[in-house]
N, C-alpha and C positions, 0 to 999 in steps of 0.2 A: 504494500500500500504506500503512496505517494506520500510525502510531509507536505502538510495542513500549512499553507503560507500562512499565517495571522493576518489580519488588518487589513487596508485596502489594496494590497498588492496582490493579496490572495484573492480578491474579487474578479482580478482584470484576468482579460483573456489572454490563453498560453500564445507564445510567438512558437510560429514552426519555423524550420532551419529555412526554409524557403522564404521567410521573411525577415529572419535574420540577415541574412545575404542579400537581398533588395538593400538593406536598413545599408548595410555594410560600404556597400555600391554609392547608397544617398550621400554618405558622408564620405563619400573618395578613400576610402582604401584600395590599396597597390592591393594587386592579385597575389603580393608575394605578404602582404600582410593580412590579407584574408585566409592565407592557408598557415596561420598561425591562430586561428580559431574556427575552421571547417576542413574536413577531410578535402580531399585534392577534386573527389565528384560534387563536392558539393550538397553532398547527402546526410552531412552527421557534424553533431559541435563535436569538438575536440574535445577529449577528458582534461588535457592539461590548458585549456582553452584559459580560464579564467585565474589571472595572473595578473600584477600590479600593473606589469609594462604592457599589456594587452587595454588595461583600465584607463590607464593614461593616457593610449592611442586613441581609445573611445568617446573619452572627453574631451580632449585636444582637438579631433577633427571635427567632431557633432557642433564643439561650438562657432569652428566655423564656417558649415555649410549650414546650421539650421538656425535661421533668424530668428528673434526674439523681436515676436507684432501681436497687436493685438486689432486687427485690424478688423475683424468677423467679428469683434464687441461694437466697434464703430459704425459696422454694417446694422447692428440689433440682430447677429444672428446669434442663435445657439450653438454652446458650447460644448462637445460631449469631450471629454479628456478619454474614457475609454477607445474612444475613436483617432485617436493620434495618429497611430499606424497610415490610418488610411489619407488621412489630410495632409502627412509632413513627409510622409514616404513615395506616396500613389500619389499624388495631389503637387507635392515639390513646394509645401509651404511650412510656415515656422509657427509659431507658438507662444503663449504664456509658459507660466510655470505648470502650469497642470496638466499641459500638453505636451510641454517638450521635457519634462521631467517623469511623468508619467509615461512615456515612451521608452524614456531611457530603464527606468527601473524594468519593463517589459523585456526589456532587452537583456538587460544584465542577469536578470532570473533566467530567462532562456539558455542563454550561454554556461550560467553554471555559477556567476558567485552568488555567497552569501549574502543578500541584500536585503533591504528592510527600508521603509517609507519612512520620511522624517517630516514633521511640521514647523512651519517656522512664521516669523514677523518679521517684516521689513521695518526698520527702524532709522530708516535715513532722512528724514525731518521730523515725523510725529512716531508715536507708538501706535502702530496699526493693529487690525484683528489680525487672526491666526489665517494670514492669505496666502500662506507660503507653501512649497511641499518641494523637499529633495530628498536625496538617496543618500542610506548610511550603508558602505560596502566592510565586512569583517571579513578581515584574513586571523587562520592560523595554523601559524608555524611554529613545530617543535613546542608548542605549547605556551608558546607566547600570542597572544592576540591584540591586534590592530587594526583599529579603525578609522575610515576614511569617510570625509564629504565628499559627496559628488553631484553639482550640481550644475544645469545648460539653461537654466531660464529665470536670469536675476537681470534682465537687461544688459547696460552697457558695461558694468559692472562686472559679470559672470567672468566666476574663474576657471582655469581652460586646464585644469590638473586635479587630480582629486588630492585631497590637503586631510592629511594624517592630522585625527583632532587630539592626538595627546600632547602636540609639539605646539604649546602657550607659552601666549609673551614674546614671541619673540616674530619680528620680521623675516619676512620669506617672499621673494620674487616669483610669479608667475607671470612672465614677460607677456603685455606692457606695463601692468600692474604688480604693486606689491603690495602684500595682502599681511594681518596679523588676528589671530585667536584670542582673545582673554575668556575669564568667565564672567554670569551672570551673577558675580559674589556678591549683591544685594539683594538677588532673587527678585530683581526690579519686571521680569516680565514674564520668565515661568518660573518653575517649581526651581529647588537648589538641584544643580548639575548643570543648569545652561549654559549653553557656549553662543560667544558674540565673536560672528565675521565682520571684522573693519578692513575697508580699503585704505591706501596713503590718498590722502586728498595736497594734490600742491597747492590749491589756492589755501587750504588753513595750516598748510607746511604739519601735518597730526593726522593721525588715524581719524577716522570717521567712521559709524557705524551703519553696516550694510544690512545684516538681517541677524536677529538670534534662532537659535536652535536649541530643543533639549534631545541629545540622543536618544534617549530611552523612551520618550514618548509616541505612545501606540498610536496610531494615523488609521485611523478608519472609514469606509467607502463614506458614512453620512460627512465625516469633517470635511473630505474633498468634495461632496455635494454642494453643501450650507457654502463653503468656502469659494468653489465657483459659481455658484449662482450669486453672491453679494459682489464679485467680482466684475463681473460681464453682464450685471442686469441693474446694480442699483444705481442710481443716477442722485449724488448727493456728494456734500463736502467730503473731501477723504478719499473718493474713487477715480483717481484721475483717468481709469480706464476706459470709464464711458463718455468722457469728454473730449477727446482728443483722439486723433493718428499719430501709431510711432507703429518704427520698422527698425531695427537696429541689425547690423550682422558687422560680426567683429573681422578684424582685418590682420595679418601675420605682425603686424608692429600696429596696430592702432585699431579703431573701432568706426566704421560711419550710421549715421542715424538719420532717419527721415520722419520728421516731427513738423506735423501739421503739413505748413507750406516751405519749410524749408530744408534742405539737403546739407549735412556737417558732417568732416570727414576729419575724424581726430588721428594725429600718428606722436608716436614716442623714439624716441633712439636712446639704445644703453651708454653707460652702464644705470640701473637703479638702485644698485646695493655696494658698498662697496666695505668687506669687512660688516663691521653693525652700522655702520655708516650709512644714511640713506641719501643717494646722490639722483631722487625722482625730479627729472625736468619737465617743463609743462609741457604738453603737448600742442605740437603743429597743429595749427586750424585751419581748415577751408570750409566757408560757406559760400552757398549759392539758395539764395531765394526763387521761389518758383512763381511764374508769371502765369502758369495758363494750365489747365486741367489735363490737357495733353501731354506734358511735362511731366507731369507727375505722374500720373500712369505710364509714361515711360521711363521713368527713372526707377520706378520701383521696381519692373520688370529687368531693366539693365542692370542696375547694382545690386537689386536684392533680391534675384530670380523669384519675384512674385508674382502669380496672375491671381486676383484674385474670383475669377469666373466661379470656380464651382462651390457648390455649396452643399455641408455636409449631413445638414438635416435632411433636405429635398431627394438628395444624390442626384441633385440636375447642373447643368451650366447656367448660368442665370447672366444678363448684359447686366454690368456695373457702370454707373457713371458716379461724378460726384455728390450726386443728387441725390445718391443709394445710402450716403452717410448720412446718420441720423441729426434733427436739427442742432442736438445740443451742441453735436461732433461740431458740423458747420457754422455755428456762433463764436465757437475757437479757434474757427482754422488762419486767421490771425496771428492768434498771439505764441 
């Protein structure tokens, strides 16, 4: 008999090896990197498939072929996160965190590690609800155990490595970014054991806080329910997601993002670290404002391979124009 996933990971539907390999393909793996977690036909995960450096290939590329948009809240379409597969793989579009995280943990179970659903807050101006959801991966060896974040849908933000949560306090480069761990030691947002991911922010020259997490806490289908539907439906202070267009898709030294009406293509050059020394310089900017509705639909298709035609409640193609966006969306597209 099969082990009982607990919590909402056990909900979601099993990936077969035929879609693991689609998945594989979405996110550009070399053929010679795909046969370090698929037999050579094609037909079976690898026993020794699931492995740190396999992890890191995983989250390194996904984040950057799978864009972080949230564009189908702008449209007032529904959201199904069980449905990832078919939107970000079949479809060639990106995601929230419920989508593009909820993918990835499908995947990571498929293949064979130890994974488990984790909840979190995004904490970078206010203390938000519990709107988060990433992947805690456990390795163990010889008896020692280790665990690892791994997460592809925190926006421009998103770190592109999974990050060992026992290594606090201290600074650590995931290029273009560097990133640090502390804890929740006032138990300010969950129970005691929380852990708080901060990126370096150069304009405040100090960490700044990106989202908390408690490891241990159980993630069940109804939290990612409640949790996306207040996400992609409610229309109030707090929810930037039903107000606005973003498209972001990170870039091998930098990040570009398409927000509202205009196009910004941030890059970094090393070094970031040097010794404990943090030597983060600010990042190259390019903007371009967009003039004309055709522009933007072209730009989104060009930099951040999006069509956004089809639609995954209908399972039809539907014509989009700007028009498609809901009013609120359009009252900002401005600012």
């Amino acid at each position: 008999m099969a082990d009982v996933v607990p919590g909402y990971l056990g909900s979601l539907p099993t990936l077969s090896v035929e879609q693991v390999h689609l998945f594989l393909q979405r996110i550009e793996f070399t053929e010679d990197e795909i046969d370090s977690i698929l037999s050579k036909d094609r037909t079976d995960i690898l026993e020794n498939a699931a492995t740190l450096e396999n992890l890191k290939k995983l989250q390194g590329k996904s984040t950057l072929a799978i864009p972080f948009e949230q564009l189908d809240v702008a449209l007032a379409r529904k959201i199904f996160p069980e449905k990832a597969f078919e939107k970000i793989v079949v479809h060639g579009r990106g995601g929230y965190c419920f989508e593009n995280n909820t993918l990835m943990l499908q995947i990571l179970k498929a293949i064979g590690y130890n994974v488990r659903a984790g909840g979190g807050r995004v904490i970078i101006s206010r203390i938000a609800a519990q709107t988060h959801l990433v992947s805690i991966v456990t390795f163990c060896t010889n008896g020692e155990t280790e665990e690892y974040l791994v997460d592809i849908g925190v926006g421009g933000q998103t770190p592109r490595a999974p990050i060992n949560i026992s290594h606090l306090d201290q600074a650590f480069e995931i290029y273009p970014d560097v990133y640090r761990l502390i804890k929740d030691s006032e138990a300010k947002y969950y129970a005691k054991g929380a852990l708080i991911l901060q990126y370096y922010s150069t304009y405040l020259k100090d960490f700044k806080n990106l989202f908390v997490f408690h490891p241990n806490q159980v993630v069940h289908t109804s939290d990612v329910e409640c949790s996306n539907f207040y996400v992609s439906q409610f229309i109030g202070p707090g929810n930037w997601f039903t107000t606005t267009r973003l498209a972001v898709r990170q870039l091998p030294d930098g990040r570009k993002a398409l927000s509202n009406d205009k196009l910004v293509i941030h890059k970094r050059s090393k070094p970031l670290l040097n010794g404990d020394k943090i030597c983060v310089q600010e990042m190259e900017t390019d903007e371009l404002v967009i003039d004309s509705d055709d522009q933007y639909f072209r730009l989104l298709k060009e930099e951040f391979s999006i069509s956004l035609s089809w639609d995954t409640e209908s399972n039809q193609e539907q014509t989009i124009s700007m028009e498609s966006f809901t009013a609120t969306v359009l009252a900002n597209r401005f600012k």
